[in-house]
C-alpha positions as a LaTeX table, in Angstrom:
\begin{tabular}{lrrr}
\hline
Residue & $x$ (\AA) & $y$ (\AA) & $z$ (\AA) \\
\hline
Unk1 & $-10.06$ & $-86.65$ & 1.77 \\
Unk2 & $-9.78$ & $-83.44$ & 4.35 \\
Unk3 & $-6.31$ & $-83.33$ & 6.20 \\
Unk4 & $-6.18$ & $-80.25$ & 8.92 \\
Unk5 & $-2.89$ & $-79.52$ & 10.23 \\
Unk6 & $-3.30$ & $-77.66$ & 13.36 \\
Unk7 & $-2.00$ & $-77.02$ & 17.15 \\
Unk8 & $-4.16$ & $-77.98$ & 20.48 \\
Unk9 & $-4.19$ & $-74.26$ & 21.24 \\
Unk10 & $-5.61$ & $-73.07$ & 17.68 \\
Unk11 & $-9.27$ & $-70.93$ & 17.76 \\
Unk12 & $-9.23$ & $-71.35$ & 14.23 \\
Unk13 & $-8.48$ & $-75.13$ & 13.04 \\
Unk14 & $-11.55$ & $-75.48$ & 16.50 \\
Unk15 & $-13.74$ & $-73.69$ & 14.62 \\
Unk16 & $-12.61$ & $-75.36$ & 11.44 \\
Unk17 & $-13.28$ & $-78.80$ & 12.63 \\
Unk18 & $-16.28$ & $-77.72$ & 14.06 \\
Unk19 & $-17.68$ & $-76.27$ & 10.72 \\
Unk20 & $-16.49$ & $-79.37$ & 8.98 \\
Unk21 & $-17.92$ & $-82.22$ & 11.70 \\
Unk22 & $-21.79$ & $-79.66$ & 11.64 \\
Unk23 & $-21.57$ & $-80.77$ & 7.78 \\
Unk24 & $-21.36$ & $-84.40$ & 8.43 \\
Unk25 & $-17.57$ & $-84.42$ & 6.72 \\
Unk26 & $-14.51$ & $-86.51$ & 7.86 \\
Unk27 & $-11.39$ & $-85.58$ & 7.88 \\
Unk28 & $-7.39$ & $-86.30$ & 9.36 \\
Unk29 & $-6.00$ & $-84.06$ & 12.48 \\
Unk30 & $-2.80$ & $-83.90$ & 12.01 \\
Unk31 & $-1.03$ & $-81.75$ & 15.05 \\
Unk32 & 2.26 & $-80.27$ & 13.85 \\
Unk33 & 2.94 & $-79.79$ & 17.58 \\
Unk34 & 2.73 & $-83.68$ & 18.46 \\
Unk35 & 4.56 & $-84.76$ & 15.35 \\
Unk36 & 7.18 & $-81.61$ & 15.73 \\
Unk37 & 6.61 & $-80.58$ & 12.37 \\
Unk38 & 8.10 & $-77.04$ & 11.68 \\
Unk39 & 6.29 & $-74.35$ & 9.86 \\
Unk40 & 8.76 & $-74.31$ & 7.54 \\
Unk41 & 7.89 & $-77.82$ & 6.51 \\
Unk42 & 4.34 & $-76.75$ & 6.76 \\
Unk43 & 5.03 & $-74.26$ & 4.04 \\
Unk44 & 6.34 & $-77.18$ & 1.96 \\
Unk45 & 3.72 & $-79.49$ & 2.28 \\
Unk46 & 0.72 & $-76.61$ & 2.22 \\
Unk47 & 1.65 & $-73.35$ & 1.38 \\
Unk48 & 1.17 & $-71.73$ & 4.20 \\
Unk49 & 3.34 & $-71.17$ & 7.44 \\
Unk50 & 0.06 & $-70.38$ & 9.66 \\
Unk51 & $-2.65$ & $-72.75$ & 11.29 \\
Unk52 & $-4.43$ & $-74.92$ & 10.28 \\
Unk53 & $-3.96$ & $-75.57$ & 7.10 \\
Unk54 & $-6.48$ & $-76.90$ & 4.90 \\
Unk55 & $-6.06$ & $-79.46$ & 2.16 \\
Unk56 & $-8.78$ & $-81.48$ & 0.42 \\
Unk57 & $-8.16$ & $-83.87$ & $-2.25$ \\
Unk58 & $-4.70$ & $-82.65$ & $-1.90$ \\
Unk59 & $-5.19$ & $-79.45$ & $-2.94$ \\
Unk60 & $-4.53$ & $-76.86$ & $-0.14$ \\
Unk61 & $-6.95$ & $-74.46$ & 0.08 \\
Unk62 & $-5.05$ & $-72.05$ & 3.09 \\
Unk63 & $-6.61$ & $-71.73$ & 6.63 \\
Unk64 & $-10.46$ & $-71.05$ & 8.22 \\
Unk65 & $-11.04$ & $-67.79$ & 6.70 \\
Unk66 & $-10.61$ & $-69.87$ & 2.98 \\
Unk67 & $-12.60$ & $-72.93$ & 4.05 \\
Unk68 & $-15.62$ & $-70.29$ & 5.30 \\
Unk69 & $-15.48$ & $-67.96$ & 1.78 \\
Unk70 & $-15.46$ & $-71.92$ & $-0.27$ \\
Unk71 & $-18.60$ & $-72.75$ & 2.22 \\
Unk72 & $-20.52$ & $-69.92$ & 1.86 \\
Unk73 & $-19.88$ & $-70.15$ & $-2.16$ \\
Unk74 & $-20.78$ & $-73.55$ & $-2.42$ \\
Unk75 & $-17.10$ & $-74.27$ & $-3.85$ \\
Unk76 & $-16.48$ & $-76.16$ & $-0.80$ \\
Unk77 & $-19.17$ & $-78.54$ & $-2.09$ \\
Unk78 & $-17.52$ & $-78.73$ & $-5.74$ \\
Unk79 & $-14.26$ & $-79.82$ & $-4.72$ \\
Unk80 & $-15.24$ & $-82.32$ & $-2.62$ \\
Unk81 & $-17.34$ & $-83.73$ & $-5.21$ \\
Unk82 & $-14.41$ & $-83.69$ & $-7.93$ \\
\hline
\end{tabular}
C-alpha cells in the first residue's frame, strides 16, 4: 500500500506519481491542502514537514528524491514485496 501526501501545485509528488503510475503501481493521493492538514501534522504522521511524502507499507520513506535513490537500487522493489 503507497499513500502520497502532496499539494495540487507540487513538481515533485507530479513526478512522483508519475514514476510510480510508469511502473504499473497503485497508490492513495492524499492532498494535505483539500483535507487542511498542517505540516506539522504531516511531521507526525510521516516525518517530514515537506511534500509529498512517501509511505509504503507504512513505513515512510521521505519525499521524490528517496523514492528515485530506492528505484534506482532496486530497494523500492524489496519493500514492496515485504
Amino acid at each position: 500500500m503507497i499513500k502520497i501526501y502532496s499539494t495540487s501545485w507540487c513538481p515533485s509528488c507530479n513526478a512522483a506519481k508519475q514514476l510510480l503510475t510508469s511502473k504499473g503501481m497503485e497508490y492513495e493521493e492524499i492532498n494535505i491542502e483539500e483535507i487542511d492538514m498542517s505540516r506539522e501534522q504531516l511531521a507526525e504522521l510521516t516525518g517530514g514537514m515537506s511534500v509529498p511524502q512517501i509511505v509504503i507499507n507504512d513505513t515512510s520513506i521521505g519525499g521524490f528524491d528517496n523514492l528515485m535513490m530506492m528505484n534506482q537500487s532496486g530497494k523500492l522493489e524489496e519493500l514492496l514485496n515485504a
